[in-house]
C-alpha positions in Angstrom: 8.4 -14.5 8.3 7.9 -18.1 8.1 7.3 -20.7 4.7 3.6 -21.3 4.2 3.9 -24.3 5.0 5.9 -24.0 8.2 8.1 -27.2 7.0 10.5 -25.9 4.3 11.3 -29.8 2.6 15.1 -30.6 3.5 15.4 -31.7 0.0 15.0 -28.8 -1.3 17.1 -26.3 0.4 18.0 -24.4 -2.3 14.2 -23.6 -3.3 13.7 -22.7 0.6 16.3 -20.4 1.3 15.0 -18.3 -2.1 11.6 -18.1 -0.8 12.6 -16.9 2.5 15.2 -14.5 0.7 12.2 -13.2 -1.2 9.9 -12.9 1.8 12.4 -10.4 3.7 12.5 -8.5 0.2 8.5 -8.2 0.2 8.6 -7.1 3.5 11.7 -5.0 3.1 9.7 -3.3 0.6 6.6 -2.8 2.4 8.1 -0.9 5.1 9.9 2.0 2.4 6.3 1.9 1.0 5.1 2.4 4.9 7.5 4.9 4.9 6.4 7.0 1.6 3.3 7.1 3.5 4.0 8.7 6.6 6.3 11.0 4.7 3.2 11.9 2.7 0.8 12.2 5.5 3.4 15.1 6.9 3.4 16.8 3.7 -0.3 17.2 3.6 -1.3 18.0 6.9 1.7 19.4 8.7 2.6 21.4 5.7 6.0 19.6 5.9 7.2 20.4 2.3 10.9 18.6 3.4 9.0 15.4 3.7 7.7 15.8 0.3 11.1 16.0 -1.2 11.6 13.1 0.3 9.4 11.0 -1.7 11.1 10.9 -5.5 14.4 9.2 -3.5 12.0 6.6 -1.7 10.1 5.7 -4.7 13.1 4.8 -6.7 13.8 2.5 -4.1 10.3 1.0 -3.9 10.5 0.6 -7.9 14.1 -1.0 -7.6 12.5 -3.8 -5.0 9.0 -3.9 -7.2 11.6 -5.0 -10.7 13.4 -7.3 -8.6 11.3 -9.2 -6.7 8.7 -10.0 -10.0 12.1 -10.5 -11.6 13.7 -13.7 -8.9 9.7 -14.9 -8.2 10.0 -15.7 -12.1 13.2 -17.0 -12.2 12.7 -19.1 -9.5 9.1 -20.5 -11.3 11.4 -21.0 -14.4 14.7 -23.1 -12.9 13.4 -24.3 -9.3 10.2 -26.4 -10.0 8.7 -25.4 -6.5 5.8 -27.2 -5.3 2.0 -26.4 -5.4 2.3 -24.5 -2.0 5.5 -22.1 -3.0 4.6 -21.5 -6.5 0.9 -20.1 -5.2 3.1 -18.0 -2.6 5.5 -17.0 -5.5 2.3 -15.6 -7.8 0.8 -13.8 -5.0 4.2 -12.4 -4.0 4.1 -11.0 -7.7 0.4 -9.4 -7.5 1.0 -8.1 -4.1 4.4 -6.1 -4.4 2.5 -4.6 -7.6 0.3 -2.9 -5.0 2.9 -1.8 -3.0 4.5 -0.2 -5.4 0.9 1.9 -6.2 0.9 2.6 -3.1 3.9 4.2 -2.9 3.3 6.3 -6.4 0.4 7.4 -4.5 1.8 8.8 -2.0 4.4 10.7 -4.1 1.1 12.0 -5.8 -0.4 13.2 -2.1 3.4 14.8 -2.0 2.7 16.8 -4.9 -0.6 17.8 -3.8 0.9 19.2 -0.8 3.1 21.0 -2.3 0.8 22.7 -4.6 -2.1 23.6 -2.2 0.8 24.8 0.3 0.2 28.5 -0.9 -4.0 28.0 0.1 -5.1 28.6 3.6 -6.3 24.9 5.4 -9.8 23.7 4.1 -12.7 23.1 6.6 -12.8 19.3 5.6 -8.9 18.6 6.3 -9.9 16.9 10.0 -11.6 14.3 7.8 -9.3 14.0 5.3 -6.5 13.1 7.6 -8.9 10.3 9.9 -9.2 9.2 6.3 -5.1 8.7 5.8 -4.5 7.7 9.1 -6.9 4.8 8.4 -5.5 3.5 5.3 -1.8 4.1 6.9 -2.9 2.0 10.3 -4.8 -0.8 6.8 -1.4 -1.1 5.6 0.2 -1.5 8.7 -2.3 -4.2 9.5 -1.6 -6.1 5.5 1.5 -6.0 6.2 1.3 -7.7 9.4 -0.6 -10.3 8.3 1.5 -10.6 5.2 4.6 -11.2 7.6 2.5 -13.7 10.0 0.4 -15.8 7.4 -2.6 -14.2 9.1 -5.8 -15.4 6.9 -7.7 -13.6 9.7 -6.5 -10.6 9.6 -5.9 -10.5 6.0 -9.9 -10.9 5.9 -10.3 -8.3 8.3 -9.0 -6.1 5.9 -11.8 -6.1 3.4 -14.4 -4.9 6.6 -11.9 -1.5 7.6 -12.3 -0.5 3.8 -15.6 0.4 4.5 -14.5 3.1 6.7 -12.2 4.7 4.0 -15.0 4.5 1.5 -17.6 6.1 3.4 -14.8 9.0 4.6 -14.5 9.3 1.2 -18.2 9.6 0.2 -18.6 11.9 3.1 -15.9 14.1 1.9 -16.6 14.3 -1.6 -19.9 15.7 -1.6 -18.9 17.9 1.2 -15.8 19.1 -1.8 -18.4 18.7 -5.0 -21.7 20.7 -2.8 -19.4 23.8 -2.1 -21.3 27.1 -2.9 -20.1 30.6 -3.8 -16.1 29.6 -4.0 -14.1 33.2 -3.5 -10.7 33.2 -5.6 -9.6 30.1 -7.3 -11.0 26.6 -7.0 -7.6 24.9 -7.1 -7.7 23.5 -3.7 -11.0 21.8 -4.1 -9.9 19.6 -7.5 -6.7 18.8 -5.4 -8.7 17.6 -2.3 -10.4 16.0 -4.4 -7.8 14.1 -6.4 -6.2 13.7 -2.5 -9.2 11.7 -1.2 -9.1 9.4 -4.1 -5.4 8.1 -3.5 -6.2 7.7 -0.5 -9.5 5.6 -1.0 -7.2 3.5 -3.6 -4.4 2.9 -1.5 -6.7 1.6 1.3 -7.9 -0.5 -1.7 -4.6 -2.1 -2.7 -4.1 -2.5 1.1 -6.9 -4.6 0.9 -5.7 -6.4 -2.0 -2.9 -7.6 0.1 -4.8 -8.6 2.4 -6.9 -10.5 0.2 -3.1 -11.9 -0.9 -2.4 -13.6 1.9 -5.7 -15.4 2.6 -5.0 -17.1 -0.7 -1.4 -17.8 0.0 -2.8 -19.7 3.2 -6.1 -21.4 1.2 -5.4 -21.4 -1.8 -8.9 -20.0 -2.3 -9.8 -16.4 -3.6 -12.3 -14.8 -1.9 
């Protein structure tokens, strides 16, 4: 991962190597996040409840990155005086590891989930439902990516695949909510349901990140 502006100032080598530091920190984090996600993804759909216990151990991790990154981005804005350039890199690094982290207490919520619709046999709609994660995994892939290459492009891009997620998710809800004649319990439907809608959000916050590092490259907010 390279400084935004691809000429860290010799001057300032102090402020440089702290960026950079913080850079392999974000990125550090993104893949545990990455991580929560696949684990996640194998709770739900193979019915992998050891993957699922992984997920309270990976999230402490996550959270323990999440403090200290927004904690040395503001102690850096407070004794470093960086320039125009770093300190927009430093705020977005602040907004941008606060959607990492959601997405990783998502996917300790699609964990749960799996674990408590485990006992149900496999819904007709679970083929669409898991296109739907494996989109927002390959969206977070592709943020962070772009995170790691100062991609505008690509971090642009991002806002376009959303649409996918949010028309799976459409699709899929009224699919859930136009169910007729339900034998037994309706458990399984409200946790599809609450399934679908991490996953639409955590294809949203991949977006955000996206949206991140366009305006660490601009400066403009789209």
């Amino acid at each position: 991962m390279k400084a935004v502006d691809n000429t860290p100032n010799p001057q300032r080598p102090q402020l440089a190597r702290a960026i950079r530091r913080l850079e392999r920190d974000v990125l550090r984090m993104g893949a545990l996040v990455e991580q929560s996600f696949r684990l996640s993804h194998q709770a739900l759909f193979a019915r992998n409840l050891t993957a699922a216990e992984e997920l309270p151990r990976l999230d402490k991790k996550i959270d323990r990155f999440y403090r200290q990154i927004e904690s040395d981005c503001t102690a850096i804005m407070t004794l470093q005086a960086p320039t125009a350039p770093d300190l927009r890199c430093l705020s977005a690094f602040m907004q941008l590891v606060r959607d990492l982290e959601r997405i990783g207490d998502y996917a300790e919520d699609l964990a749960e989930i799996a674990i408590k619709i485990f006992p149900y046999a496999p819904h007709t709609s679970m083929p669409d439902i898991e296109a739907m994660s494996l989109h927002a995994q390959s969206m977070l892939a592709t943020s962070l990516k772009a995170l790691g290459d100062f991609d505008e492009a690509s971090g642009r891009r991002l806002k376009h695949l959303d649409d996918t997620v949010d028309d799976a998710y459409d699709r899929v809800y009224q699919t859930l909510a136009q169910q007729r004649d339900l034998p037994g319990v309706v458990e399984p439907i409200i946790l599809l349901a609450l399934a679908i809608r991490c996953l639409e959000r955590m294809a949203d916050h991949a977006t955000n990140i996206g949206q991140r590092v366009a305006y660490i490259v601009t400066g403009q907010r789209s």
